[in-house]
C-alpha positions as CSV (number, residue, x, y, z in Angstrom):
1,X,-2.8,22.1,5.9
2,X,0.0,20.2,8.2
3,X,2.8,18.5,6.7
4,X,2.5,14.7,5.6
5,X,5.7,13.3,6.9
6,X,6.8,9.8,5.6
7,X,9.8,7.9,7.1
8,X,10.7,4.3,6.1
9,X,13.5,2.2,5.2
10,X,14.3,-1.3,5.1
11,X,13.4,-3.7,8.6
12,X,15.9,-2.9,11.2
13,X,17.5,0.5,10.0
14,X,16.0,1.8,13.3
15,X,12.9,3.6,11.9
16,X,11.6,3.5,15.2
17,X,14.6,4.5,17.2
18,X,15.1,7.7,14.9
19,X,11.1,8.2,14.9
20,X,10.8,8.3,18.9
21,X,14.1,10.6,19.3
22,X,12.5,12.9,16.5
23,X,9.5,13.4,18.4
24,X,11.4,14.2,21.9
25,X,12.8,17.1,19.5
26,X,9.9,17.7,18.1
27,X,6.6,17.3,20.4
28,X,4.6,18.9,18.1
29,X,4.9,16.5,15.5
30,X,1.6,13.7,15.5
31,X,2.6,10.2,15.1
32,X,0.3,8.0,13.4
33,X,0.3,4.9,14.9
34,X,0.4,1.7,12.1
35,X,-1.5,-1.2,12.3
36,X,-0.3,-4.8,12.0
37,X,-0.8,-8.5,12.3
38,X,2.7,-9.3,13.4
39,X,2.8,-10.6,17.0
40,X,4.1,-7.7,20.0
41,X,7.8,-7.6,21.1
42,X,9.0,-7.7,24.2
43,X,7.7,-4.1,25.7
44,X,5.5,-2.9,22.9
45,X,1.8,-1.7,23.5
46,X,-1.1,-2.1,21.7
47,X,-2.4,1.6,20.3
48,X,1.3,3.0,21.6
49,X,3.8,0.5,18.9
50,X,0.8,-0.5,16.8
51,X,-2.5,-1.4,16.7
52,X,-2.0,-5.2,16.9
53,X,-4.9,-6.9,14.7
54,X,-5.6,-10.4,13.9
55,X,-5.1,-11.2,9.9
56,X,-9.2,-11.2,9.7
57,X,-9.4,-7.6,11.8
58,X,-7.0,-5.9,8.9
59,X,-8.6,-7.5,6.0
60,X,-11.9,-6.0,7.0
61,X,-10.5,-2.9,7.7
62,X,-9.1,-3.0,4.5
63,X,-12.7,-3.8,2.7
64,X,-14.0,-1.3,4.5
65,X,-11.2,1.2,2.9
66,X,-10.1,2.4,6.2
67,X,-6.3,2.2,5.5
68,X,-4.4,5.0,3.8
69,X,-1.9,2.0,2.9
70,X,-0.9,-1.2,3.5
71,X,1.4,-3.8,2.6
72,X,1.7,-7.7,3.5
73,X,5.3,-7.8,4.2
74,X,7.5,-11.3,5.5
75,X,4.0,-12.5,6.7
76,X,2.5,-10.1,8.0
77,X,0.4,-7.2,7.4
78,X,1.0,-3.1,8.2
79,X,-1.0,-0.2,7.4
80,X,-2.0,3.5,8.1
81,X,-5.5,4.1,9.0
82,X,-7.0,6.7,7.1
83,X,-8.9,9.0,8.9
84,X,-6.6,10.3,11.5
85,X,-4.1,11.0,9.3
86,X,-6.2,13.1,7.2
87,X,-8.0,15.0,10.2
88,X,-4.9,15.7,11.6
89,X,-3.6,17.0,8.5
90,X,-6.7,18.9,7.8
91,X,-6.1,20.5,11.5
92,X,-2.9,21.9,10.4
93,X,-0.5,19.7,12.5
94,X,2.1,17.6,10.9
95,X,1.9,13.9,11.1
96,X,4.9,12.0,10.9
97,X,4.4,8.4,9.1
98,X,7.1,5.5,10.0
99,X,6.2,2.6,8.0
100,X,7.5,-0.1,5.3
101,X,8.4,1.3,2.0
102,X,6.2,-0.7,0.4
103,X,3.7,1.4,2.3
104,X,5.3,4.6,1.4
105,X,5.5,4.3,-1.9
106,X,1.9,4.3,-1.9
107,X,1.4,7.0,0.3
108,X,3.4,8.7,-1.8
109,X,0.4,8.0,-4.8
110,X,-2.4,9.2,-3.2
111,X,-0.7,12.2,-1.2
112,X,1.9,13.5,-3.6
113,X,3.0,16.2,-1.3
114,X,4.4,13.7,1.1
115,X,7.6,14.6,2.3
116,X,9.4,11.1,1.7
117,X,12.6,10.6,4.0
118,X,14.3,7.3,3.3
119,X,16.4,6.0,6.3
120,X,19.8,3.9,5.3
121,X,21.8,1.6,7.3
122,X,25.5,2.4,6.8
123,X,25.8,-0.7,5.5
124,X,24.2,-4.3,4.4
125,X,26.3,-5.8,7.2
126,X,25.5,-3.0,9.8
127,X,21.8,-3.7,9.0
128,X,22.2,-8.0,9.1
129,X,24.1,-7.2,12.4
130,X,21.0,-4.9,13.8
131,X,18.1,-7.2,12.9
132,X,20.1,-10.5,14.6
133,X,21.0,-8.4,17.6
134,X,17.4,-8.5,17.9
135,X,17.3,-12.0,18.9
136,X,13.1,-12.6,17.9
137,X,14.0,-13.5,14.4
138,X,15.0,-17.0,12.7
139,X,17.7,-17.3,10.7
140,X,15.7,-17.8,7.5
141,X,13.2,-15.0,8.4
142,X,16.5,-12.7,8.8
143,X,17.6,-13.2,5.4
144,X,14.5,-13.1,4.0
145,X,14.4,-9.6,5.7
146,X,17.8,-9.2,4.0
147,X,16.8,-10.0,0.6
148,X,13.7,-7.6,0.9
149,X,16.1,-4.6,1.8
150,X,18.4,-5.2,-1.2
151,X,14.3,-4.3,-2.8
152,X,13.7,-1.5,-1.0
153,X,17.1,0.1,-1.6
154,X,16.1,0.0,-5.5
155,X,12.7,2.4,-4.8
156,X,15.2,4.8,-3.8
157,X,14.3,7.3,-6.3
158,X,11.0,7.3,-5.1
159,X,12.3,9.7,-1.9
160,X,12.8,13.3,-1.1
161,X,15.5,12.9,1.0
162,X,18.4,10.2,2.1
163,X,19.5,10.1,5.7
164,X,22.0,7.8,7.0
165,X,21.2,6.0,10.4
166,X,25.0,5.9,11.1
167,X,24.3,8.2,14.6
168,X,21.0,8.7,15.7
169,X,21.5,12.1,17.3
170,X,22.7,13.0,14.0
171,X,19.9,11.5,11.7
172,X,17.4,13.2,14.0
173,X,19.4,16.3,13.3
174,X,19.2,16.0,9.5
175,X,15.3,15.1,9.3
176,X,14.3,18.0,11.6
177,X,16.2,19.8,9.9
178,X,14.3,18.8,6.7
179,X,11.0,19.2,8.3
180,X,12.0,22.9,9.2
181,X,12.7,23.8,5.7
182,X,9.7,22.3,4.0
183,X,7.6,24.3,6.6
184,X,9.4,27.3,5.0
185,X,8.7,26.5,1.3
186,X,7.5,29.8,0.0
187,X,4.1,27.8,-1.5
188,X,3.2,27.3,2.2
189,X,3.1,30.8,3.3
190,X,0.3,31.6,4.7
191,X,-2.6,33.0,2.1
192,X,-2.3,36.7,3.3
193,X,1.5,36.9,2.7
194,X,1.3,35.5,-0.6
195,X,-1.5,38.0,-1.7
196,X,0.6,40.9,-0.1
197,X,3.6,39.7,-1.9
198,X,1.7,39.1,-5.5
199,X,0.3,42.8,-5.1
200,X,3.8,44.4,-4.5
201,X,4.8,42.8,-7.7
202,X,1.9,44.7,-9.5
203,X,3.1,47.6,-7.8
């Protein structure tokens, strides 16, 4: 069974900065791709960023109980779909989930083994800074966004793990470094080593 690994964080920490450096590190890491209702930035692709869905498209998928999670967040809608996620999984290869922390949290519910990372800005002006430096958002959606974080930062003790999104060289350091020790938990040796060991105790 793979690893079920969830990043999230509050809207423009740089989830998805940190997420695609991680995966140049780490190719054999499987990013699930979210689905959403929002509209496409400037240079994301449909089934690469997200699966971009009308608001009719995700409710159905939700009826049909094809989304691990999901969350309606500023407006719009984000999820997981299920079933990749849990093939993958089943495979043996780690999946890597960057969503909302709404999202995770619930993740977290139905897959307590999640390994929950928790990406923080440095600070509340670094983050306000990083989300206008975007330029797609209004100023009322931008404190909206603001206010939300100040949430987000309060399921904190929901996490495994803290990592600060000060450098992202270094934040990428931290979570694969985090992904390489929870690989080495002793309860996910393989099934033969633990036998071996449990008999020498006997011994």
């Amino acid at each position: 069974m793979g690893l079920l690994i969830v990043l999230s964080g509050p809207a423009g920490v740089g989830k998805g900065t940190v997420c695609t450096a991680l995966r140049k590190r780490m190719p054999e890491l499987v990013y699930s791709v979210s689905a959403t209702t929002r509209q496409p930035r400037p240079g994301e692709i449909d089934g690469v960023n997200y699966f971009f869905k009308t608001k009719e498209q995700f409710l159905k998928l939700i009826e049909a109980d094809e989304m691990l999670e999901y969350a309606e967040y500023v407006g719009n809608y984000y999820g997981t779909p299920r079933s990749f996620v849990e093939e993958t999984l089943a495979a043996g290869k780690n999946v890597i989930l960057e969503i909302e922390v709404q999202g995770a949290v619930k993740v977290k519910e139905k897959f307590p083994g999640a390994i929950m990372v928790f990406l923080l800005p440095p600070s509340f002006d670094e983050l306000k800074a990083r989300i206008t430096g975007r330029g797609t958002e209004s100023m009322d959606t931008i404190n909206t966004r603001m206010n939300v974080a100040a949430q987000e930062m309060s399921l904190l003790s929901h996490y495994d793990y803290a990592v600060m999104n000060d450098e992202i060289e270094r934040a990428c350091d931290k979570i694969r470094s985090i992904i390489i020790a929870e690989n080495c938990r002793r309860e996910r040796l393989p099934a033969h080593i633990l036998h071996m060991a449990a008999a020498a105790e006997k011994a």
